[in-house]
N, C-alpha and C positions, 0 to 999 in steps of 0.2 A: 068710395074706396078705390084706390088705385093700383091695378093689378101688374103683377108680373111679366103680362105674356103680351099688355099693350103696346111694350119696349123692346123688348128684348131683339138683340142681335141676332143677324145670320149664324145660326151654330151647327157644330160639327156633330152628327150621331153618335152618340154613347154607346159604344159598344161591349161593355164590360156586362157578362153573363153573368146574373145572381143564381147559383141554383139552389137546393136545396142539399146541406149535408147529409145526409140521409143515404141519398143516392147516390152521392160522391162517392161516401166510402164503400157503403158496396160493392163498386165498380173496382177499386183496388185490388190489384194481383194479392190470392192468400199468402202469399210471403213477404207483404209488406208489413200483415199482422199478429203478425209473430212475434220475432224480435226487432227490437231496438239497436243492437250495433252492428255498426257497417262495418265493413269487407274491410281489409288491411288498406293502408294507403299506397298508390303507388308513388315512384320513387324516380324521377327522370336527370340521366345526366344533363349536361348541358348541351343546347344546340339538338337533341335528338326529338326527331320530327313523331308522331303521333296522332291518329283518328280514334275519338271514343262517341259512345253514344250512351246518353246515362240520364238520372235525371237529378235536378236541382235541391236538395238537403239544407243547403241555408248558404247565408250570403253575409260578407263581411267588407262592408264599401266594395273593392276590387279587387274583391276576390271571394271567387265559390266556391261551396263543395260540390262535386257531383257524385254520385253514388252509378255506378256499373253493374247493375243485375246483383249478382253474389260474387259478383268478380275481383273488383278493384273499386275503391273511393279515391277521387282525386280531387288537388288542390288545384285552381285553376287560377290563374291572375288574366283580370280583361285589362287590357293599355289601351292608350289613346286610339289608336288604331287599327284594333280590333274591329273587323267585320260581321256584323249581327247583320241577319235578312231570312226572311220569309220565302218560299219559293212558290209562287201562284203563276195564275193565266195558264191556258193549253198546256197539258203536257207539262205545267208544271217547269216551263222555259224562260217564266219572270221572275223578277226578284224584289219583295219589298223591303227597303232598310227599315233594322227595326234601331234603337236605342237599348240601353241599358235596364232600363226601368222596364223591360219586361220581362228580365231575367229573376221569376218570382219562382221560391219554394214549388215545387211539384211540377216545373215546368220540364218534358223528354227533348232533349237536342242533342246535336249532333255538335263535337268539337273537333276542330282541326287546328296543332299547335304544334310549339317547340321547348323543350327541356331551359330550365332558366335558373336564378337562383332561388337558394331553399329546397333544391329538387322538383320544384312546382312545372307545371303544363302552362307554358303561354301561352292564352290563344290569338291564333292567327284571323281565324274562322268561325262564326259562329251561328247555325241555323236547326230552324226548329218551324213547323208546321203554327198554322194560325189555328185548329184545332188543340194542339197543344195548350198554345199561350191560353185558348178558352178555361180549359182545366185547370191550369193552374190558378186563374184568378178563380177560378170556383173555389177550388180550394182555401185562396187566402181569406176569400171572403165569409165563405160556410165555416171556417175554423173558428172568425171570430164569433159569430153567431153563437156558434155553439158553445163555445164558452160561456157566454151569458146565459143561454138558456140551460147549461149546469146547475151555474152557480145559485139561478132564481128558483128553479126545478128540483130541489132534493130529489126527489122520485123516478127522476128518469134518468139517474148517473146508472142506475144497476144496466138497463137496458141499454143506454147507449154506450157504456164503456169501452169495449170493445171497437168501437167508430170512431170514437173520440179520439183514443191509441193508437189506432193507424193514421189518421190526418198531422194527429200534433206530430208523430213519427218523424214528417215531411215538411212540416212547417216549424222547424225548431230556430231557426234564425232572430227572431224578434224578441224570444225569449233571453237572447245574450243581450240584450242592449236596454240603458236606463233614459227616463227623461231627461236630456238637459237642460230644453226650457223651450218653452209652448210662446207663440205669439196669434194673433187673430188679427187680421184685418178686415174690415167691414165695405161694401159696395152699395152702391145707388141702388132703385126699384129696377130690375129688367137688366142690368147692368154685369160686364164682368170686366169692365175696365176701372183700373188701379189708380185710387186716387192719391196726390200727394204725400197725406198721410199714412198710404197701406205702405209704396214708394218706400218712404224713411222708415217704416217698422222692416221693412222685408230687408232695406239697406244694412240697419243694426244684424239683423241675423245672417246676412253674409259675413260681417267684419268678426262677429262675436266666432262663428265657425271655422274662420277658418287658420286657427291656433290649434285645432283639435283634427287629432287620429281617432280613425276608427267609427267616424259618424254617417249618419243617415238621417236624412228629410225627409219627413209623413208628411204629405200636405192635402188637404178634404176640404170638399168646397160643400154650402149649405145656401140652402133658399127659404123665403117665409113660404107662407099657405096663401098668398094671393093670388100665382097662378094656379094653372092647371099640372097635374103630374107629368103629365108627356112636356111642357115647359121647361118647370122647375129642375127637373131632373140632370134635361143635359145641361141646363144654366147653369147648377151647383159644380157642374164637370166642369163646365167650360170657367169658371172663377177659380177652379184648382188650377187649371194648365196656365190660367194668366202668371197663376204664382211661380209656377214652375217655369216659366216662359222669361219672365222676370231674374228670377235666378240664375237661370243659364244663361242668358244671352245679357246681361246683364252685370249682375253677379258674378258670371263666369265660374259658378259652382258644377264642378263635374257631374254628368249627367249619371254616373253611376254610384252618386251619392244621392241620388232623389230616389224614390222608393214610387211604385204605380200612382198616378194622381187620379183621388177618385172624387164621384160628386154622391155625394149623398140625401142630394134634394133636400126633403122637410125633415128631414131625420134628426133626434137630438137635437131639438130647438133648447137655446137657452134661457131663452125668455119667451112671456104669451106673445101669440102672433094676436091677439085679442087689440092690441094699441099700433097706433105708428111707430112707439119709440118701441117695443117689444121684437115687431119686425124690421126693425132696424138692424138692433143686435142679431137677429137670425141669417142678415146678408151675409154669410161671413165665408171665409177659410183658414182655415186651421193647420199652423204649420206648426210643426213638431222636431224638434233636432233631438234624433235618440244617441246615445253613447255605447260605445262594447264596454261591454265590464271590465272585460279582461286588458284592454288595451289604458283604460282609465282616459283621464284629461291632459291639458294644457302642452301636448307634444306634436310639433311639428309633423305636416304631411309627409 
């Protein structure tokens, strides 16, 4: 049998935290579990300059909410230009750029912008601690978890209610948007380069997207059980970022219409890893083009 981990490329560490929901929410300030509706919106003329610090509510392609303590919820639009970065090294005197895609539900930053149309906050400036960005992928991630372990779990909605209610609170973005249409491209043993075939599927769902307002691209990468987990894991990653990598540099799909690229190793196999052809189908990545309800289809960016 021919394993996974005999091939595989030089890859990048994974570093996306799984924690456990549980302790996530716990960890929430008690006034996130309280109530459900945010602060009034604020209102910006135009050209007028503004620093807030808040955190991330939900996300609508390009453009956020951010919620402000009890203060203010604001509408934020990110432009091409927009500056994302991390502040690391001594003293906190470096800077790592970040993209778009890490601008997930539950994530605290810091905005610095100017008044625009709609009354929205443009931002000029945007940064947030690498602790942050940790939290919030917990969050994305433990939300969805939870979810299923609701729904399979009759018994534990009583107990965990209350957890459940403050997470989805902060994670309500995903909840506006429907499938438009799922494609899967499949990779070699050990591999997370794009063959021909993956190529021309990933090229239709560039063309097919981009007629449509108001979208977002899921994309999860997967591995059979031939390797090993410490293998598979970043390999499933590193076959989502191909996709992603694809799309933007490629494609030329705005980077803040990609949603966090995640791998998900052996998880959700769709066929037995028991055969070759089984694990064939298990190489996969799984790209998703979701739609906002609200905004509907076929309308120009």
């Amino acid at each position: 049998m021919q394993s996974e981990s005999r091939v595989v490329p030089p890859v990048w560490r994974y570093r996306m935290a799984f924690a456990l929901i549980s302790s996530l929410a716990l960890s929430l300030p008690a006034v996130a579990q309280q109530s459900v509706q945010l602060p009034p919106m604020m209102v910006y003329a135009e050209g007028q300059k503004a620093k807030i610090r808040g955190v991330i509510v939900d996300r609508n392609g390009d453009e956020i909410r951010v919620r402000e303590g009890d203060k203010a919820t604001h509408d934020i639009v990110l432009k091409d230009d927009t500056k994302i970065e991390t502040p690391s090294g001594f003293l906190k005197m470096d800077r790592i750029r970040r993209d778009t895609t890490a601008l997930l539900p539950g994530l605290m930053l810091t905005i610095e912008g100017h008044g625009g149309e709609g009354g929205k906050l443009y931002a000029d400036k945007v940064k947030f601690s690498s602790t942050s960005l940790r939290t919030a992928q917990q969050i994305n991630v433990g939300t969805e978890k939870t979810r299923g372990q609701v729904s399979a779990n009759a018994d534990s909605i009583a107990k965990n209610t209350r957890r459940v209610a403050a997470v989805n609170k902060r994670v309500t973005n995903l909840d506006d948007y429907d499938l438009k249409s799922e494609t899967i491209v499949w990779f070699e043993t050990g591999s997370a380069q794009l063959s021909k075939a993956a190529r021309d599927a990933l090229d239709a769902v560039i063309t097919n997207s981009a007629t449509l307002k108001g979208y977002l691209i899921e994309v999860t990468g997967y591995a059979d059980t031939t390797g090993t987990p410490a293998i598979n894991r970043p390999l499933s990653a590193h076959r989502a970022e191909a996709v992603v990598a694809y799309l933007t540099e490629v494609g030329k799909v705005p980077l803040r219409r990609i949603l966090n690229p995640t791998g998900m190793g052996t998880a959700d196999a769709i066929a037995s890893n028991k055969t070759p052809d089984g694990r064939a189908m298990n190489r996969r990545a799984q790209v998703r083009v979701l739609l906002n309800k609200t905004l509907g289809e076929g309308n120009h960016r």
